[in-house]
PDB file of N, CA, C and O in Angstrom:
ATOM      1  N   UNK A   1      12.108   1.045 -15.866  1.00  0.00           N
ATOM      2  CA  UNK A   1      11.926   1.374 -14.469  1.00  0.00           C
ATOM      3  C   UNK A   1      10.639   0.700 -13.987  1.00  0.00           C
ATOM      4  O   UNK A   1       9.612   0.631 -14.661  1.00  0.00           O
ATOM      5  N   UNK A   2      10.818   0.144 -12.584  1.00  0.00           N
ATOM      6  CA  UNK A   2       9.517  -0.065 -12.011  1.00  0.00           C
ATOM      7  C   UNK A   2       8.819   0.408 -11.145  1.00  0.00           C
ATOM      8  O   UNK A   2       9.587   0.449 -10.184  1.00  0.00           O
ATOM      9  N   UNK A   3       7.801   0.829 -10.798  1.00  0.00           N
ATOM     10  CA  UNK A   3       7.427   1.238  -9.728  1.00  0.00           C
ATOM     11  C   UNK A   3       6.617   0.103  -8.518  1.00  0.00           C
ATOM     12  O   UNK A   3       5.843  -0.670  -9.081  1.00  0.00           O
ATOM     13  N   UNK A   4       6.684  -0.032  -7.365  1.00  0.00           N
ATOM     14  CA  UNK A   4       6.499  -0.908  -6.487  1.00  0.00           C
ATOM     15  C   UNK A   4       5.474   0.336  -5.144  1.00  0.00           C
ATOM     16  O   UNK A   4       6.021   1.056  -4.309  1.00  0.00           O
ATOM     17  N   UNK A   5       3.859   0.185  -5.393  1.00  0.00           N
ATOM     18  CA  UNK A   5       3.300   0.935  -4.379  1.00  0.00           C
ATOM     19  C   UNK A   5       2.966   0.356  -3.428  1.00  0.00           C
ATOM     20  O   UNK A   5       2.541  -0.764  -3.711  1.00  0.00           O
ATOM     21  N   UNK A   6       2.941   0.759  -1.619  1.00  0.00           N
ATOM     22  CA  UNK A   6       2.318   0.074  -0.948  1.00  0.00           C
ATOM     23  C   UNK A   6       0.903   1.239  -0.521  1.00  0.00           C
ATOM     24  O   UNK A   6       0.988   2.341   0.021  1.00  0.00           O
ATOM     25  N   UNK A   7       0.087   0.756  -0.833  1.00  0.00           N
ATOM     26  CA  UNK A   7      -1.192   1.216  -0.010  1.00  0.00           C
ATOM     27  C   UNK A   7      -2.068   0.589   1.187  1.00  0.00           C
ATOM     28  O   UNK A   7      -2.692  -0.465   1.314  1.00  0.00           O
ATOM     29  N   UNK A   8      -1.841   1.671   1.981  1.00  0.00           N
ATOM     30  CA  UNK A   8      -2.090   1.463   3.774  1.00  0.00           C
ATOM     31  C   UNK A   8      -3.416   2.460   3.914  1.00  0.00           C
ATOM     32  O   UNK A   8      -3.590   3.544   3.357  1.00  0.00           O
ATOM     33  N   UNK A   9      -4.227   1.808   4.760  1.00  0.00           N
ATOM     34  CA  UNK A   9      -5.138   2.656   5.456  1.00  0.00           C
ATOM     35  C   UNK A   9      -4.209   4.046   6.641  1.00  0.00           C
ATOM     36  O   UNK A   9      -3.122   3.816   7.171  1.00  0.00           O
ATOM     37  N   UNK A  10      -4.939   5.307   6.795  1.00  0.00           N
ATOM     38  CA  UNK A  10      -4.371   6.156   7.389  1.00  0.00           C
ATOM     39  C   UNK A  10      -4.270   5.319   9.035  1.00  0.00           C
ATOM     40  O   UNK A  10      -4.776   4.289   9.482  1.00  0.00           O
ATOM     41  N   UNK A  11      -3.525   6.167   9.489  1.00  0.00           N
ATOM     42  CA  UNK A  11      -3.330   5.728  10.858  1.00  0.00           C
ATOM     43  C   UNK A  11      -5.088   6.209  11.927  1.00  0.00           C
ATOM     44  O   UNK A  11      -5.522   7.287  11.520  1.00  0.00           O
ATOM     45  N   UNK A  12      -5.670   5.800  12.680  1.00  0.00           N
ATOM     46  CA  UNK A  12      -6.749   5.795  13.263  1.00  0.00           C
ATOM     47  C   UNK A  12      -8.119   5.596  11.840  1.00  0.00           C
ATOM     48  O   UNK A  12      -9.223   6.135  11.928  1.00  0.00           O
ATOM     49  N   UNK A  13      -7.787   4.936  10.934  1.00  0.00           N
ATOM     50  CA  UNK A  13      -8.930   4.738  10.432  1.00  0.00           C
ATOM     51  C   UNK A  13      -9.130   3.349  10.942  1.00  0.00           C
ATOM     52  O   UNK A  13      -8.069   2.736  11.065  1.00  0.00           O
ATOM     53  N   UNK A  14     -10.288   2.637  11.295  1.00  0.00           N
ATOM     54  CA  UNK A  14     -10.556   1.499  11.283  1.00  0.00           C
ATOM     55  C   UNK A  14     -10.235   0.416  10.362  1.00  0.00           C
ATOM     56  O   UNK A  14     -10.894   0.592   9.337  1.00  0.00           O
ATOM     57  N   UNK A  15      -9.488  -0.658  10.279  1.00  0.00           N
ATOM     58  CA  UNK A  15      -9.504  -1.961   9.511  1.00  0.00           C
ATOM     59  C   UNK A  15     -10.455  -3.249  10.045  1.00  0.00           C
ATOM     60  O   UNK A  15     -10.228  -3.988  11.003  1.00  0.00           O
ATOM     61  N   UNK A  16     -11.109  -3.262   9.506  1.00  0.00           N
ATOM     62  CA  UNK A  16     -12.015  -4.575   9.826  1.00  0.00           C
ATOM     63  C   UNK A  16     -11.196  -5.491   9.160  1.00  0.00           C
ATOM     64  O   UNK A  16     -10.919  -6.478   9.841  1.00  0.00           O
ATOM     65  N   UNK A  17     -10.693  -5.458   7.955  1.00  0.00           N
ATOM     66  CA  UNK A  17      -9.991  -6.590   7.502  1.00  0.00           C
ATOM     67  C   UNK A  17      -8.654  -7.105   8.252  1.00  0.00           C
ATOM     68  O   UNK A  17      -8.175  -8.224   8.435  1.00  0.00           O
ATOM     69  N   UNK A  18      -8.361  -6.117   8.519  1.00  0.00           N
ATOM     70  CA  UNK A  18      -6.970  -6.618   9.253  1.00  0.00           C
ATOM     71  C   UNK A  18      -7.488  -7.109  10.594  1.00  0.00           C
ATOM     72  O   UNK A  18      -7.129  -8.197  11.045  1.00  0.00           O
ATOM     73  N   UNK A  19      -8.233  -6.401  11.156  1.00  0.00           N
ATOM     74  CA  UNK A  19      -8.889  -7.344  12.755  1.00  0.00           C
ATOM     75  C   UNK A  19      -9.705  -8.779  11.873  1.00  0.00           C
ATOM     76  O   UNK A  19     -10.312  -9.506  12.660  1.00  0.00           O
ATOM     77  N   UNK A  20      -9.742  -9.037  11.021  1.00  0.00           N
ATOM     78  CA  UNK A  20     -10.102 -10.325  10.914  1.00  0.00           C
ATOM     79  C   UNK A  20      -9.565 -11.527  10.550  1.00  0.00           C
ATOM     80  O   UNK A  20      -9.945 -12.698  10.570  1.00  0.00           O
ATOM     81  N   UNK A  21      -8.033 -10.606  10.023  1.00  0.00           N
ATOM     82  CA  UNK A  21      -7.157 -11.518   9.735  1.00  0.00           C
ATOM     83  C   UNK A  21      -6.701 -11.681  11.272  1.00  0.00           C
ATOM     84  O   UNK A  21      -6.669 -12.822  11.735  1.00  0.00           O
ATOM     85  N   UNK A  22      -6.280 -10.382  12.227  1.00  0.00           N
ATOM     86  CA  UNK A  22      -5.850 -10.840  12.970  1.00  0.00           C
ATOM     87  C   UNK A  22      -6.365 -12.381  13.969  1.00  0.00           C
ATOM     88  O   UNK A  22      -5.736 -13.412  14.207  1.00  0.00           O
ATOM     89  N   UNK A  23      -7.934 -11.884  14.417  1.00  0.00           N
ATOM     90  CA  UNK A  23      -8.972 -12.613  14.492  1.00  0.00           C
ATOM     91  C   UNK A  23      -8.209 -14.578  13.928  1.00  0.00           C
ATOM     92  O   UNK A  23      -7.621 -15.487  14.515  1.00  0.00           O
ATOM     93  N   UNK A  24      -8.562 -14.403  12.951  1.00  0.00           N
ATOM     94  CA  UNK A  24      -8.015 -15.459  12.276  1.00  0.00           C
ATOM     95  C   UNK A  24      -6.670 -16.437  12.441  1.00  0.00           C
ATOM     96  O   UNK A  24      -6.596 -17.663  12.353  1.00  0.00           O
ATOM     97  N   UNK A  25      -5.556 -15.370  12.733  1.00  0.00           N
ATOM     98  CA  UNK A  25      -4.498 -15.954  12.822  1.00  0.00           C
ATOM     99  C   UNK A  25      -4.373 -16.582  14.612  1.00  0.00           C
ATOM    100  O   UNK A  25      -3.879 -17.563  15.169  1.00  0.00           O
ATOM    101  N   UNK A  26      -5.018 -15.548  14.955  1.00  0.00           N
ATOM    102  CA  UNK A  26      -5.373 -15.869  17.119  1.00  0.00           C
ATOM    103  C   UNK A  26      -5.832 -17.515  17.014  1.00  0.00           C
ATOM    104  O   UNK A  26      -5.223 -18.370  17.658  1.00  0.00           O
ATOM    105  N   UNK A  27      -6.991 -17.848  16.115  1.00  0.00           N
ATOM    106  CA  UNK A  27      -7.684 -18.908  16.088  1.00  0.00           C
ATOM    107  C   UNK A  27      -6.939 -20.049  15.989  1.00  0.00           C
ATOM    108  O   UNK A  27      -6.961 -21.016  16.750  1.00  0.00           O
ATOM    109  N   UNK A  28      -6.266 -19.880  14.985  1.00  0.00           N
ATOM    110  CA  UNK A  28      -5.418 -20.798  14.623  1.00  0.00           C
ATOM    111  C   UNK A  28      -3.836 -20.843  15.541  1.00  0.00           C
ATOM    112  O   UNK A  28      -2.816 -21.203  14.953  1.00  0.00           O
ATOM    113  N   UNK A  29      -3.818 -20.608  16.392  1.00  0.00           N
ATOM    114  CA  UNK A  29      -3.166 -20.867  17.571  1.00  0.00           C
ATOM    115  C   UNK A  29      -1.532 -19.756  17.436  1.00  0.00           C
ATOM    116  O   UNK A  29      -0.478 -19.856  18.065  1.00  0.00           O
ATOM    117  N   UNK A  30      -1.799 -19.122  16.743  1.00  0.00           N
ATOM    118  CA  UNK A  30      -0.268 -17.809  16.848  1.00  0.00           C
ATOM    119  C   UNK A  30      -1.097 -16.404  17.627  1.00  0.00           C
ATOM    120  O   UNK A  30      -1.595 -15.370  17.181  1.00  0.00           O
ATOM    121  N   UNK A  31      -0.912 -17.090  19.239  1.00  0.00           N
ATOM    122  CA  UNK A  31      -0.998 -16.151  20.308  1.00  0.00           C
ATOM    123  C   UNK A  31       0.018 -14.472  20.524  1.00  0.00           C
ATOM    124  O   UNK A  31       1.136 -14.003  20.311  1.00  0.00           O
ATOM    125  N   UNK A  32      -0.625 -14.298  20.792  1.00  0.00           N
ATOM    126  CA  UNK A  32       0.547 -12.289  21.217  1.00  0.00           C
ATOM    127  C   UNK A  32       0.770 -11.702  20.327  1.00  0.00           C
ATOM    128  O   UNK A  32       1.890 -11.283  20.036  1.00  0.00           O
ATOM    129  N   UNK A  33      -0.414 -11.510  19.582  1.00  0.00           N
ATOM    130  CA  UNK A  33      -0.161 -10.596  18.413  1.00  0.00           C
ATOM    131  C   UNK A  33      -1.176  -9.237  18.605  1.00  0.00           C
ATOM    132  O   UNK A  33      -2.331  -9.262  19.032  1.00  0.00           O
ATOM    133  N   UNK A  34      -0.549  -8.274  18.248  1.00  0.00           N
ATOM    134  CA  UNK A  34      -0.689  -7.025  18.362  1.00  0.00           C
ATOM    135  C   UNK A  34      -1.981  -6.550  17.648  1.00  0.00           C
ATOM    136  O   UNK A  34      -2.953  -7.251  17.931  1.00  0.00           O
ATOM    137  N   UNK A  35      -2.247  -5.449  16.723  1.00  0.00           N
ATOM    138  CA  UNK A  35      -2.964  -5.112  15.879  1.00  0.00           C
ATOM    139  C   UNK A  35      -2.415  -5.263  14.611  1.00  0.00           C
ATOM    140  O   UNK A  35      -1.384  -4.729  14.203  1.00  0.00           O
ATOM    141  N   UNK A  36      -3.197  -6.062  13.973  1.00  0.00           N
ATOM    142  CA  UNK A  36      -3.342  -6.524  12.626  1.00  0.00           C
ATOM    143  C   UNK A  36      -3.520  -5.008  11.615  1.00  0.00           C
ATOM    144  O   UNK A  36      -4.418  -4.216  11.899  1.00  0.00           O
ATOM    145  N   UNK A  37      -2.618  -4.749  10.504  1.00  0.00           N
ATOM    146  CA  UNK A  37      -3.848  -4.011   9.580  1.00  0.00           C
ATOM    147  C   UNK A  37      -2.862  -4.847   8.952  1.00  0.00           C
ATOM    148  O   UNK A  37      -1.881  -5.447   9.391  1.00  0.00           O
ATOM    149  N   UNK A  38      -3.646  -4.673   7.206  1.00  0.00           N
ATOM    150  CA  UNK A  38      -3.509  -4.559   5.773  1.00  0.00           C
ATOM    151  C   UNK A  38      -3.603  -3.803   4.950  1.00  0.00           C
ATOM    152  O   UNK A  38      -4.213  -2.735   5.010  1.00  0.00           O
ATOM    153  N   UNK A  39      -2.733  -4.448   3.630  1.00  0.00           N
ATOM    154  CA  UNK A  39      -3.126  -3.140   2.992  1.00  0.00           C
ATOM    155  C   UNK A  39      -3.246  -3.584   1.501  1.00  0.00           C
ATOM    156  O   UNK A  39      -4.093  -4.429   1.215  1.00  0.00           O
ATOM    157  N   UNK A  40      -2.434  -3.053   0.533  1.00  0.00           N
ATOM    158  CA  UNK A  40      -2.039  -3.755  -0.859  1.00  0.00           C
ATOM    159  C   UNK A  40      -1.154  -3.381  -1.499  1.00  0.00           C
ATOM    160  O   UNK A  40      -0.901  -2.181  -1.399  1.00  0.00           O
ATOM    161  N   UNK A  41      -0.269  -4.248  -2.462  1.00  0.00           N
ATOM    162  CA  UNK A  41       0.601  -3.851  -3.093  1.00  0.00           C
ATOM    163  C   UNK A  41       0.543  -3.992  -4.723  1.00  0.00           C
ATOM    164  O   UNK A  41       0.363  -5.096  -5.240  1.00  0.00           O
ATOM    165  N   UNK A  42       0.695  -2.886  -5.443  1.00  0.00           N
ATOM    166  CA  UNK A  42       1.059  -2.695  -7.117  1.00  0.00           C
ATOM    167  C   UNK A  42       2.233  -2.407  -6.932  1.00  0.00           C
ATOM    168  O   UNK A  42       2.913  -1.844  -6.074  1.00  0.00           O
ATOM    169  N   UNK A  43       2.422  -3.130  -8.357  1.00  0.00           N
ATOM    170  CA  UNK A  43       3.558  -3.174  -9.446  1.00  0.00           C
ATOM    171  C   UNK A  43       3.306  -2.724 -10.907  1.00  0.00           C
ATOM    172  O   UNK A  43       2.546  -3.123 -11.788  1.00  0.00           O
ATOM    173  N   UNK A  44       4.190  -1.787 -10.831  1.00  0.00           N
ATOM    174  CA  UNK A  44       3.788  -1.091 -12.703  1.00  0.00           C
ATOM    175  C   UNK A  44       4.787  -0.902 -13.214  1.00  0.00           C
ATOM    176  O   UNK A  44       5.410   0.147 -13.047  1.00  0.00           O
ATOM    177  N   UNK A  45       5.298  -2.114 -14.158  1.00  0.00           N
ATOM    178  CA  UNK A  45       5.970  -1.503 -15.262  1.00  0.00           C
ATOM    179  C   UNK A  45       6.072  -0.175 -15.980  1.00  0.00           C
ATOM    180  O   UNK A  45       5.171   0.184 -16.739  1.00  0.00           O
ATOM    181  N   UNK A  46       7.388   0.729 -15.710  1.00  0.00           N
ATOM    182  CA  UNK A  46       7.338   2.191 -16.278  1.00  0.00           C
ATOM    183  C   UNK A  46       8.284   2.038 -17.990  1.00  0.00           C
ATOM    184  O   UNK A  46       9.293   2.742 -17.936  1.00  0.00           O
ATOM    185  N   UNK A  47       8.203   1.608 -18.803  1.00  0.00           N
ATOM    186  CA  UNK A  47       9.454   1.467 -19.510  1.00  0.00           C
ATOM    187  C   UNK A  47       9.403   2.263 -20.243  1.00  0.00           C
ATOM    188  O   UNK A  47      10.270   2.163 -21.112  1.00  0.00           O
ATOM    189  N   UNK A  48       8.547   3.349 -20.363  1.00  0.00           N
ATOM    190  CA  UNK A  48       9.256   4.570 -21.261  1.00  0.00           C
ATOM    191  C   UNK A  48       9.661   5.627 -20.643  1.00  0.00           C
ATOM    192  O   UNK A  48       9.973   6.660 -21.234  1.00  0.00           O
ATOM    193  N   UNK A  49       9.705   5.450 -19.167  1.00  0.00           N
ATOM    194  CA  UNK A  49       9.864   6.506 -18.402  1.00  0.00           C
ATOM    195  C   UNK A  49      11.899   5.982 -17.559  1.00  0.00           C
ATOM    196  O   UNK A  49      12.317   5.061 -16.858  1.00  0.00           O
ATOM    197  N   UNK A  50      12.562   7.303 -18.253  1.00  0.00           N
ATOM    198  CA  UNK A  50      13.863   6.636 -17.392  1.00  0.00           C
ATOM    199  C   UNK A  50      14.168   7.802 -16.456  1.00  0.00           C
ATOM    200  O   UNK A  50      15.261   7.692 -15.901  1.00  0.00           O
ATOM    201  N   UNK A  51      13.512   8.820 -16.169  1.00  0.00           N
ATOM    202  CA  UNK A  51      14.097   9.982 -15.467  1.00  0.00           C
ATOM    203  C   UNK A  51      13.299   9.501 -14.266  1.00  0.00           C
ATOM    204  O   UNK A  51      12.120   9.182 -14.417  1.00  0.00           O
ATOM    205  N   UNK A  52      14.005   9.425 -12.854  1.00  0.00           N
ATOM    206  CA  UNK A  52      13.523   9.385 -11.612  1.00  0.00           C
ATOM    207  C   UNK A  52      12.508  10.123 -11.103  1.00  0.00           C
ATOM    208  O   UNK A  52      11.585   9.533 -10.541  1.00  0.00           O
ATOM    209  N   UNK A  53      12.504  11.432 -11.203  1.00  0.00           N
ATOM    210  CA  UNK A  53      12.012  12.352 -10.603  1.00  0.00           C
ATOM    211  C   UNK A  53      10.304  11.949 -11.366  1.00  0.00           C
ATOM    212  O   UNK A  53       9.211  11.665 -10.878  1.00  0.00           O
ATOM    213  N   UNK A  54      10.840  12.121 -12.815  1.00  0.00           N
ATOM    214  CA  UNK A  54       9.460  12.038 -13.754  1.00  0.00           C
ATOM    215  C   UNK A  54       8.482  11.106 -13.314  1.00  0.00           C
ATOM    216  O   UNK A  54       7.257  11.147 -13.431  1.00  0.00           O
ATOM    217  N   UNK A  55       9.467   9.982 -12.617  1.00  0.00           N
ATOM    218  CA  UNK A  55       8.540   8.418 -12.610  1.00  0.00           C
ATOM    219  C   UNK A  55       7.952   8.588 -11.229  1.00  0.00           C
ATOM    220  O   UNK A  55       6.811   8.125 -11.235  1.00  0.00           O
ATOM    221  N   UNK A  56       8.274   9.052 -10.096  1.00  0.00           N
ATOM    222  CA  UNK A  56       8.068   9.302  -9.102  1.00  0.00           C
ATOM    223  C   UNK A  56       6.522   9.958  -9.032  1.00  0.00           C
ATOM    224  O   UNK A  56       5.442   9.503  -8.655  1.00  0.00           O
ATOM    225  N   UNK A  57       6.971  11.317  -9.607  1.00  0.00           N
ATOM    226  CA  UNK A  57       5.500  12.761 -10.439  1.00  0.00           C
ATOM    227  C   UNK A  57       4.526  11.782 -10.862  1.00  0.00           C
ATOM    228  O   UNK A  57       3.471  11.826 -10.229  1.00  0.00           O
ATOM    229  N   UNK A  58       4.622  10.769 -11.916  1.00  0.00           N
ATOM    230  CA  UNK A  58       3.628  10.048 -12.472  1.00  0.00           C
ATOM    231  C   UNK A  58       2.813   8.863 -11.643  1.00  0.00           C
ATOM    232  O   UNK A  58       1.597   8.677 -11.703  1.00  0.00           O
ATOM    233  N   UNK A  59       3.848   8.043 -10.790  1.00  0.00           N
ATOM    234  CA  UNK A  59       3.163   7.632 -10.137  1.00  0.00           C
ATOM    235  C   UNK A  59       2.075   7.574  -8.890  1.00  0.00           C
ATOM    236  O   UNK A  59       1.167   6.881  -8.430  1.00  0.00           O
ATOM    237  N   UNK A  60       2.800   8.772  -8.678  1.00  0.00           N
ATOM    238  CA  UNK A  60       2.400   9.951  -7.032  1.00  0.00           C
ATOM    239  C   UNK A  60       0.579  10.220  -7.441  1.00  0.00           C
ATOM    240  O   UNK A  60      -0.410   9.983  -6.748  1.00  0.00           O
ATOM    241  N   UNK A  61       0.715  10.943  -9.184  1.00  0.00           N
ATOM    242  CA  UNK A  61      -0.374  11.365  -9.843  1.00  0.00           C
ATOM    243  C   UNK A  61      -1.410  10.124  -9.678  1.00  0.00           C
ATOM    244  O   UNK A  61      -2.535  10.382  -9.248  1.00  0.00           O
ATOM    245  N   UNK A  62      -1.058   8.752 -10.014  1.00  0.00           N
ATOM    246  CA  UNK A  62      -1.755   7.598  -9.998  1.00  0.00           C
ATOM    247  C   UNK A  62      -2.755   7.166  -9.054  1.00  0.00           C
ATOM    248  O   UNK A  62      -3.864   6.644  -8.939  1.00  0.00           O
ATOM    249  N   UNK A  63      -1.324   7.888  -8.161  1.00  0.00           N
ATOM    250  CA  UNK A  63      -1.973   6.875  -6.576  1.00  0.00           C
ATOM    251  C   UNK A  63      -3.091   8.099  -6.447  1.00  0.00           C
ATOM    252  O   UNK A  63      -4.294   7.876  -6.313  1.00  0.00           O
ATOM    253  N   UNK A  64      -2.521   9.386  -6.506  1.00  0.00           N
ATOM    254  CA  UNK A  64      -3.982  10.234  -6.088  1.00  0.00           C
ATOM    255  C   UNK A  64      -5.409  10.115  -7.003  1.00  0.00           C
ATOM    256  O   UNK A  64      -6.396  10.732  -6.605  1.00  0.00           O
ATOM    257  N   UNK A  65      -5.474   9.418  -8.065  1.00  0.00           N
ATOM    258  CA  UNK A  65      -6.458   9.602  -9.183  1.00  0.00           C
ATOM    259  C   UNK A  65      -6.704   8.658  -9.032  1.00  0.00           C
ATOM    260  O   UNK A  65      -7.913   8.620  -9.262  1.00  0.00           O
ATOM    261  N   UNK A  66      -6.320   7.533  -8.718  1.00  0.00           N
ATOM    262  CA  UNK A  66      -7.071   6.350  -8.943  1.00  0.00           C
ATOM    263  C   UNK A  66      -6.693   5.005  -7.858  1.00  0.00           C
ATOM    264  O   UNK A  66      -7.463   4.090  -7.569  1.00  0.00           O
ATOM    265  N   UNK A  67      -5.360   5.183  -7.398  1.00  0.00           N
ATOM    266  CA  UNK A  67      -5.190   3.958  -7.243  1.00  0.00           C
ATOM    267  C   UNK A  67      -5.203   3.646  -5.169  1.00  0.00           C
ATOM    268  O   UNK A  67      -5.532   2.698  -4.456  1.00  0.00           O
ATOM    269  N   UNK A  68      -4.591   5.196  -4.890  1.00  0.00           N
ATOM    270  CA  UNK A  68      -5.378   5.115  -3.221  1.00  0.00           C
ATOM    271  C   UNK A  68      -6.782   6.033  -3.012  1.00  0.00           C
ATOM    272  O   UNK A  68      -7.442   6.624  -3.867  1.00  0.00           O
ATOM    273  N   UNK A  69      -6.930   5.960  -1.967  1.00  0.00           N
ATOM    274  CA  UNK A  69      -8.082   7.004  -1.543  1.00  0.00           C
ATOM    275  C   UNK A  69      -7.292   7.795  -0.784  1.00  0.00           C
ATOM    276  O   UNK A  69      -6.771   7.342   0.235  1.00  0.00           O
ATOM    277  N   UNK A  70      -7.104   9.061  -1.180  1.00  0.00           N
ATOM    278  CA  UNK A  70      -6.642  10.159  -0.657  1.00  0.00           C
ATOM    279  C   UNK A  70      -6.821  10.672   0.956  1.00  0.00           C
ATOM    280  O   UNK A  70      -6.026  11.173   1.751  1.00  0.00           O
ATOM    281  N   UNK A  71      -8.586  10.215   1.066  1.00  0.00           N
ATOM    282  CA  UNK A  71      -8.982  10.284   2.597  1.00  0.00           C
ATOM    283  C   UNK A  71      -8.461   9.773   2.907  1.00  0.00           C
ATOM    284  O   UNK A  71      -7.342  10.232   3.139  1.00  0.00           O
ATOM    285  N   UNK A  72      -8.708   8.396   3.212  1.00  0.00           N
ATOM    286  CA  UNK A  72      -8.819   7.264   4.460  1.00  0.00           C
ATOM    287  C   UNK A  72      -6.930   6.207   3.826  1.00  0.00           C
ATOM    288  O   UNK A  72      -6.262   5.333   4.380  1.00  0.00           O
ATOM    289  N   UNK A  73      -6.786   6.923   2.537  1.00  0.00           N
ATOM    290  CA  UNK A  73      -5.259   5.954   2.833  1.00  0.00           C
ATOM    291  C   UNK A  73      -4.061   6.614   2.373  1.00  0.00           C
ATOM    292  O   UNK A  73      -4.092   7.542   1.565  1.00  0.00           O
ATOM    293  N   UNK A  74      -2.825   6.064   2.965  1.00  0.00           N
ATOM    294  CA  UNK A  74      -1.516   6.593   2.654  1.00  0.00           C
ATOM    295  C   UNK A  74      -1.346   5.571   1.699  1.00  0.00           C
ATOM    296  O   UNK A  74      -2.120   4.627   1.543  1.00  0.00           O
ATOM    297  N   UNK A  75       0.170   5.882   0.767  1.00  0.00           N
ATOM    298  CA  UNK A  75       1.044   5.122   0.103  1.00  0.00           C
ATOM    299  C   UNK A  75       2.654   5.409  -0.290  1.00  0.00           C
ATOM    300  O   UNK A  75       2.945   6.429  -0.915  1.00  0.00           O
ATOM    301  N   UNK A  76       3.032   5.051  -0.139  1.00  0.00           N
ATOM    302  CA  UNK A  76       4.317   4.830  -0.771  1.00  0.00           C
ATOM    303  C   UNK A  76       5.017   4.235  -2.161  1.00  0.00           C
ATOM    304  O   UNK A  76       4.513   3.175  -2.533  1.00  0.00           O
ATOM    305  N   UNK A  77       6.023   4.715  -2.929  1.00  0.00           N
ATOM    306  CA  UNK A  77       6.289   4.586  -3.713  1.00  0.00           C
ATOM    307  C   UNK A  77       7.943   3.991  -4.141  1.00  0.00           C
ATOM    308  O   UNK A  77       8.991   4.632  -4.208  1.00  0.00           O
ATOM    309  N   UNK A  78       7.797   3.168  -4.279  1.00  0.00           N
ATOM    310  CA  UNK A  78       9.354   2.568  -4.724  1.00  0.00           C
ATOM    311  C   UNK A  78       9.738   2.351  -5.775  1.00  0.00           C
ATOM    312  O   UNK A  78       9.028   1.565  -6.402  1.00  0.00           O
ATOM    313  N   UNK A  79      11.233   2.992  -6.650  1.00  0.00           N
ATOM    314  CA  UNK A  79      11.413   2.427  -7.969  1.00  0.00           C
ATOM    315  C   UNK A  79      12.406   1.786  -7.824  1.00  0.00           C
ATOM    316  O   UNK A  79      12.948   1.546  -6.745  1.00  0.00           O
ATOM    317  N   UNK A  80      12.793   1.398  -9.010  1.00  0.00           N
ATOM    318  CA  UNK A  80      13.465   0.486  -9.027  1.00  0.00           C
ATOM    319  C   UNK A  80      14.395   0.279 -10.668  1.00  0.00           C
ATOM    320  O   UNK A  80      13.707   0.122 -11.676  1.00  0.00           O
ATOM    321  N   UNK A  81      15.495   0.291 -10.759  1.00  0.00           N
ATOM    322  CA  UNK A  81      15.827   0.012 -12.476  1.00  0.00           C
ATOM    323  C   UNK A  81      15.607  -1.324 -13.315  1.00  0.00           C
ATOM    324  O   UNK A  81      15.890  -1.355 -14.513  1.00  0.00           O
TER     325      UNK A  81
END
C-alpha cells in the first residue's frame, strides 16, 4: 500500500511563498491569476501494512507528529494498492 499526503497551509493563514511564486509567474508574463498558495507532497511506501483503515490511523498519526503542523496546516491522505 501507498500512502500519497498533500500538505496545505490552513485557509487565512498567510503564504508568502505562494505570493511569490505567484509574484513570479505575473513577471514572467501569465497575467489573471488569482491567489497563489503552495504546499507539499509525500509519498510513503506502507508494505507491511494491508488493512485500509490501519494505514489511514498510521498515517493520520504521522501527519500529526511530525509531518504537518497541526496549527497553521491541513492535509490529506490518499492510498493507494
Amino acid at each position: 500500500m501507498k500512502a500519497r499526503i498533500e500538505i496545505r497551509l490552513k485557509t487565512g493563514i498567510l503564504d508568502p511563498q505562494g505570493k511569490a511564486i505567484g509574484g513570479a509567474l505575473a513577471g514572467l508574463g501569465h497575467a489573471g491569476l488569482g491567489e497563489v498558495r503552495q504546499g507539499k507532497l509525500i509519498e510513503i511506501d506502507l508494505p507491511g501494512i494491508t488493512d485500509k483503515a490501519a494505514a489511514e490511523q498510521e498515517v493520520a498519526a504521522m501527519c500529526r507528529t511530525l509531518l504537518a503542523n497541526p496549527v497553521t496546516e491541513d492535509f490529506r491522505v490518499e492510498l493507494t494498492d
